[in-house]
C-alpha positions in Angstrom: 103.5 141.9 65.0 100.2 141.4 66.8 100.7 141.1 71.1 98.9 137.2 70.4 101.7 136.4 67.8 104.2 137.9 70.2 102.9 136.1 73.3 103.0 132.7 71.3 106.5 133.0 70.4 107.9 133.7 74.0 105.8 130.3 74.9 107.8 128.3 72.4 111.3 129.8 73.6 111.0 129.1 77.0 112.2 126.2 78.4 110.3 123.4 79.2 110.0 122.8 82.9 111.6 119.9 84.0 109.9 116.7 85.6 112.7 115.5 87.4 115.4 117.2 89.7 118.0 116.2 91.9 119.6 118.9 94.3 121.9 118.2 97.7 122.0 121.1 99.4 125.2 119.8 102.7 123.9 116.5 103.3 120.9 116.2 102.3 119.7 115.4 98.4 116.4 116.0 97.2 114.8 114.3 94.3 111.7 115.6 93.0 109.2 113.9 90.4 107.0 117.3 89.8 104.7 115.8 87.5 103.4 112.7 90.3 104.4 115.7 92.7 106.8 113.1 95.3 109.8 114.4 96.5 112.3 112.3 98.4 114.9 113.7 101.0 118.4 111.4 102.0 120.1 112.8 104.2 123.6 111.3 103.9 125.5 112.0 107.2 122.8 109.7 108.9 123.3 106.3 107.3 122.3 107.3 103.8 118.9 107.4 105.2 115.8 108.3 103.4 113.5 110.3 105.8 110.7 111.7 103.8 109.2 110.4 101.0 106.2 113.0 100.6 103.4 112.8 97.6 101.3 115.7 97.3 102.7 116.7 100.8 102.0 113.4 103.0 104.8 111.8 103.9 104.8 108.0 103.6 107.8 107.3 105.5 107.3 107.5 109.3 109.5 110.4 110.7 108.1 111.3 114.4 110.2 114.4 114.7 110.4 118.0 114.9 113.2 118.4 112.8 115.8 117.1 111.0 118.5 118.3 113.2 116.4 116.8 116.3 116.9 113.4 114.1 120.4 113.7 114.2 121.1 114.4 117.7 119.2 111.7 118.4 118.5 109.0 115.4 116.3 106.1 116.2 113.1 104.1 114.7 112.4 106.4 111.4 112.5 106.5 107.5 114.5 103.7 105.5 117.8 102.9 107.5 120.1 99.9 105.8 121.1 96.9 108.2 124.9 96.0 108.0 126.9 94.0 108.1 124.2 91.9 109.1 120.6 92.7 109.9 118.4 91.8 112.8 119.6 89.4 115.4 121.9 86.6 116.0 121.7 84.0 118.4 124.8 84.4 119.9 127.7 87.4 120.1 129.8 85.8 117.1 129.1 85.0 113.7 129.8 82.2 111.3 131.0 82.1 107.4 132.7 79.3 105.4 132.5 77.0 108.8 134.8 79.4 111.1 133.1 81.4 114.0 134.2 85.2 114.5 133.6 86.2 117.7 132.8 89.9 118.2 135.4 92.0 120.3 132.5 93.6 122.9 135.1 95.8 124.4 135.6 97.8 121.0 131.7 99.4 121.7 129.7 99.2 118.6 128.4 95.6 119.3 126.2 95.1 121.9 124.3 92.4 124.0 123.8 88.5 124.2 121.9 88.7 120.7 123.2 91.4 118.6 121.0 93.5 116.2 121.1 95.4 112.8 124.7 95.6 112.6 126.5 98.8 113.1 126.0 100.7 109.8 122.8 102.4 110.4 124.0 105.5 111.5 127.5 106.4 110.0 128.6 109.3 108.7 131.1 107.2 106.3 128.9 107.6 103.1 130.3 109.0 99.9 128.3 111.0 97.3 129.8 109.9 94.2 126.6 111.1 92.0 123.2 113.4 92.4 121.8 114.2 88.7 118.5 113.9 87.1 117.2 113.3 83.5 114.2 113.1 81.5 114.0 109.7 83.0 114.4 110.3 86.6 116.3 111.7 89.3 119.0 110.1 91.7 121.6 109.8 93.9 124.2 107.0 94.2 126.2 107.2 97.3 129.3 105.3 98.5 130.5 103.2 101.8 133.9 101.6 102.1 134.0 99.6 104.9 137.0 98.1 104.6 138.6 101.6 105.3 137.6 101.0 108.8 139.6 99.0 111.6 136.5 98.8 113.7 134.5 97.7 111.1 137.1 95.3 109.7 137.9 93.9 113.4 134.1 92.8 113.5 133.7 91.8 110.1 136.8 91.3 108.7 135.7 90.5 105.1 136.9 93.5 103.3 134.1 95.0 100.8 132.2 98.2 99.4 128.3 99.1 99.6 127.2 101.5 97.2 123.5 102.6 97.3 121.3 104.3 94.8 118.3 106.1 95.5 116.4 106.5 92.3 113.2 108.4 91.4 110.8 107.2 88.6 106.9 107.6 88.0 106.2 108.5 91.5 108.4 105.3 92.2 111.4 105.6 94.6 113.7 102.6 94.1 116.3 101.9 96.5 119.2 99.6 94.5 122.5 98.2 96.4 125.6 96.7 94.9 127.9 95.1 97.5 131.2 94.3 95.6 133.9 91.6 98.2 137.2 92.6 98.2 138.4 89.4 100.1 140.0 86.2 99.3 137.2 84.6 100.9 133.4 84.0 100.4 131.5 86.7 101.5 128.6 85.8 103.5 125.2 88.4 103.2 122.9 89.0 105.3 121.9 92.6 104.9 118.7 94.2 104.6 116.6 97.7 105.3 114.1 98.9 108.0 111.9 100.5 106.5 108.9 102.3 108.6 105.9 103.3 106.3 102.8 105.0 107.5 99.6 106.2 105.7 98.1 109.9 106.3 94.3 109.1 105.8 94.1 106.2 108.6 95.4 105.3 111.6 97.2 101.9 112.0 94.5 99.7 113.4 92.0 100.4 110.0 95.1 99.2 107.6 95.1 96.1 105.9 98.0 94.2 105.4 98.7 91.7 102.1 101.7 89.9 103.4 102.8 88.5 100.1 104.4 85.0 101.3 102.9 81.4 101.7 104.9 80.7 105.3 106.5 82.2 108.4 109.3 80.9 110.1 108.6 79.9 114.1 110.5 82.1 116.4 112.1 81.4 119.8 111.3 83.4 123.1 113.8 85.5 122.1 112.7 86.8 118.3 115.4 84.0 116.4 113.8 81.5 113.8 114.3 78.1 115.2 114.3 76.6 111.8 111.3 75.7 111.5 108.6 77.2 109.3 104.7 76.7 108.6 102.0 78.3 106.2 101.5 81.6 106.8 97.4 81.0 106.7 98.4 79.8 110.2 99.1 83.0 111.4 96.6 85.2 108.7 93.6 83.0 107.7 93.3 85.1 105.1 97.4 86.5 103.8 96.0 89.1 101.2 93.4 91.1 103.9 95.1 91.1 107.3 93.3 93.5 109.5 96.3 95.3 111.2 94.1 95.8 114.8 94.0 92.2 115.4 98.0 91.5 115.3 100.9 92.9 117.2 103.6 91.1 114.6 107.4 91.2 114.9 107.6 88.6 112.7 109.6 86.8 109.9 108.1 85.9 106.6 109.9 83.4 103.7 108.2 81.6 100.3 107.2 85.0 98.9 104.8 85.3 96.1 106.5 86.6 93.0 105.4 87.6 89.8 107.4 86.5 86.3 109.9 88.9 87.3 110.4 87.4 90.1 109.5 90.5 92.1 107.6 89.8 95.3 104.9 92.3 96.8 103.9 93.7 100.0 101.2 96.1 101.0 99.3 98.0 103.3 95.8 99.9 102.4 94.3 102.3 104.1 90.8 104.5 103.9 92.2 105.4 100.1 95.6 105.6 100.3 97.8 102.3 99.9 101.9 101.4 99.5 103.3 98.5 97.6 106.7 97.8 98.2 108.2 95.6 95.6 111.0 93.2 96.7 113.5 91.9 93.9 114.3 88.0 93.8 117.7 88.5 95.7 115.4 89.2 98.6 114.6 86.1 100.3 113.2 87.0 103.4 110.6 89.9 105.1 110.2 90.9 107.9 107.1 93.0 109.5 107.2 95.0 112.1 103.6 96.1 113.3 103.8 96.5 117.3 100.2 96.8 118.9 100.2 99.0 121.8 103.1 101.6 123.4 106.7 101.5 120.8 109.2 99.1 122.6 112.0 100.5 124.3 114.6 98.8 121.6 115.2 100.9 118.6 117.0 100.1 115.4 120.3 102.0 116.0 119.4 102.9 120.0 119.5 106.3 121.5 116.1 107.9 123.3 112.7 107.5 121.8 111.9 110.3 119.9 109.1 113.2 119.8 105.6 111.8 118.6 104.7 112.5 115.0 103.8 116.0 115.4 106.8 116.7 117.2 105.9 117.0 121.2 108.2 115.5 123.7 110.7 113.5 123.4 109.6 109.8 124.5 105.8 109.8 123.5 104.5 106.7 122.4 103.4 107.2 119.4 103.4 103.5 116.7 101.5 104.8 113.8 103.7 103.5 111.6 104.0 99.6 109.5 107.7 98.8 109.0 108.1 96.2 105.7 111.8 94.8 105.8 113.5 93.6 103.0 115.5 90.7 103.8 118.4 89.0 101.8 118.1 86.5 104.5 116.2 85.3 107.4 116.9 86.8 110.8 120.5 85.1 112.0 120.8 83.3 108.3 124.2 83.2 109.1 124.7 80.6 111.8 121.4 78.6 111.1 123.2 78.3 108.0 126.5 77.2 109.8 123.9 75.1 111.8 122.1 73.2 109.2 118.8 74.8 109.1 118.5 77.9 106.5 119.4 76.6 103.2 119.5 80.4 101.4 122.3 82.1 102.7 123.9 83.8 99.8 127.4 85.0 99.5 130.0 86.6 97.2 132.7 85.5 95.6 136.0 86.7 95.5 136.3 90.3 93.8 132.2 89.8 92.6 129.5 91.9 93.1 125.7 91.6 94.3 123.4 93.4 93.6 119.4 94.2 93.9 116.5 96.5 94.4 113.2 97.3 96.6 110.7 99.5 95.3 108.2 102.1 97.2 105.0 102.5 95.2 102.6 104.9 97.0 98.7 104.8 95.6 95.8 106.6 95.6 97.3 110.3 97.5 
C-alpha cells in the first residue's frame, strides 16, 4: 500500500471533530460552538449566572473582574443574572396578587428598603443541574430551582412553584429559555425578568448606537416606578432605530415593542463593526435599558461592593462600559399597578400550569 493511500484511510477513520460541547467542570458548565468559535461559561453556584459569552475571544457580557472567584466573594452588576420573584422595583415594601397585599417580613433580611428591587434570587446557590449535553444541534445546560423548598422564600412569596432554566447554544446563538411551573392553589402572579449587561470590544460606550425596538416608554416617578402613564418613545429618541448612546444617561422602561411574525421583538446595540441583537419572545412584555452616563451608581443588582474595573484593578473603580438590555415579563412594579388599575399585562399562572419563554443573544460582525 502506497504512504498516500495509507494517509487517506487514517483521515476517514478518525472521528469527526465535534461542533458542539458541553462540559461542567464543579460549578461551572461550558458550552462551546467551535465552528462560530463562542463559548459560554454558567457558573451555577452564583444564580445560574452566565458570565462570559466570548466569540473569537471577546467577551460580550460585561464581567469587570479579575477572576471568577473575586466574582463570588463579591457578586454584583455583571453577566446575565435572573430577577425573582419579582424584578426591579416596587412602590411599596408589600406586594399584591388576586386583590390581597403580602407584606414583606423586613426582619427576615433578604428584603430590603422602602422600594424593593430584583427580588432575592440573583445570587443563590439553590440551583440544580439536572442536564449538561451537547448534540449535532447544539450544546446546553438545563438547571433547576425549587423555591418552594425554602421557608424564607415561601414566607415572602408564599406561592409555591419551580424555575427551571436552560441555557442553550446554537449557530453562535446563546438562548436563555425559562419554564416556571405554580404549584399553588392560587393564581400565580409573574413578574420576573433578567439583567443582562452587554458590552462591545471594538468601541467604547459613548460611539454605540442603540435600536430600542419599541414605539413608547412608560413615565417614571422621582423614584424609578412607572406612574402609569406612557408616551411614544420618539419623545425620548427622535429617531428609535439610531440612538447615539453619548447623548442619554437611560434607566428607563420601554413597552409596545416591535415584533416580527414570530412575534419576537428586537433590541440592539452597534458599535465600530461589532453589534448584538438580543431577541425577546412574545411572553416578554416589557424592556428595560440600563445605560448610565458618567461614574456606575452605588446600587447594584444583588448589592455587595463595586467591583474591580474591567481589566481587573481595584476594587471600586468606576468603570460603565457596559449596555444592560432587560427582558421584562412585565413593567417595573406590574404587580400593584396592576392591583391599582394601571398596567393591563400582568400575566400569571394557573394552578399546576407552566410558563414558559425565551431571549436570545445574537453577537455580529467579531
Amino acid at each position: 500500500m502506497r504512504f498516500t493511500d495509507l494517509a487517506i484511510g487514517l483521515c476517514w477513520a478518525l472521528p469527526a471533530l465535534a461542533q458542539y460541547t458541553a462540559q461542567q467542570t464543579g460549578d461551572v458548565v461550558r458550552l462551546e460552538d467551535a465552528g462560530r468559535q463562542t463559548v459560554v461559561s454558567i457558573v451555577t453556584s452564583v444564580g445560574n449566572e452566565a458570565f462570559e459569552m466570548k466569540v473569537k475571544g471577546q467577551n460580550v457580557l460585561f464581567f469587570p473582574y479579575a477572576s471568577l472567584d473575586d466574582f463570588k466573594s463579591h457578586p454584583t452588576l455583571s453577566g446575565i443574572p435572573f430577577l425573582g420573584p419579582w424584578a426591579n422595583r416596587l412602590d411599596e415594601a408589600a406586594f399584591y396578587a388576586n386583590g390581597k397585599r403580602y407584606a414583606f417580613n423586613m426582619d427576615l433580611g433578604n428584603v430590603h428598603g422602602a422600594h424593593p428591587i430584583h427580588g432575592f434570587l440573583s445570587t443563590t446557590d439553590q440551583w440544580q443541574v439536572i442536564e449538561v449535553k451537547a448534540d449535532g444541534d447544539s450544546a446546553w445546560v438545563t438547571s433547576r430551582l425549587e423555591f418552594y423548598r425554602h421557608p424564607q422564600w415561601m414566607a415572602q412569596f408564599p406561592f409555591a412553584h419551580t424555575i427551571e432554566m436552560t441555557h442553550r447554544l446554537r449557530d453562535g446563538v446563546l438562548e436563555v429559555s425559562t419554564k416556571v411551573q405554580n404549584l399553588s392553589t392560587e393564581p400565580m402572579p409573574l413578574s420576573i425578568g433578567f439583567h443582562p449587561y452587554y458590552r462591545l470590544t471594538d468601541s467604547t460606550r459613548d460611539e454605540w448606537t442603540l435600536n430600542a425596538g419599541a414605539r413608547s416608554q412608560w413615565l417614571l416617578s422621582p423614584d424609578k416606578i412607572p406612574t402609569g402613564e406612557t408616551e411614544p418613545i420618539e419623545k425620548l429618541f427622535p429617531d428609535p432605530k439610531a440612538v447615539p448612546l453619548k447623548d442619554y444617561n437611560l434607566d428607563h422602561v420601554f413597552g409596545d415593542l416591535i415584533r416580527d411574525a414570530r412575534g419576537r421583538a428586537s433590541v440592539s446595540v452597534q458599535g465600530k463593526s461589532q453589534k448584538l441583537e438580543i431577541l425577546l419572545g412574545p411572553n416578554y412584555r416589557a424592556l428595560v435599558i440600563f445605560a448610565p452616563r458618567g461614574p456606575r451608581p452605588a446600587a447594584s443588582v444583588t448589592g455587595g461592593t463595586p467591583p474591580a474595573d474591567a481589566n481587573g484593578r481595584g476594587r471600586g473603580a468606576m468603570n460603565f462600559n457596559f449596555i444592560a438590555l432587560e427582558p421584562m415579563v412585565g413593567i417595573t412594579d406590574a404587580m400593584n399597578l396592576a392591583h391599582k388599575g394601571l398596567y393591563k399585562e400582568l400575566q400569571s399562572i394557573a394552578p399546576g400550569q407552566t410558563w414558559q419563554e425565551s431571549f436570545w443573544v445574537h453577537p455580529i460582525g467579531f
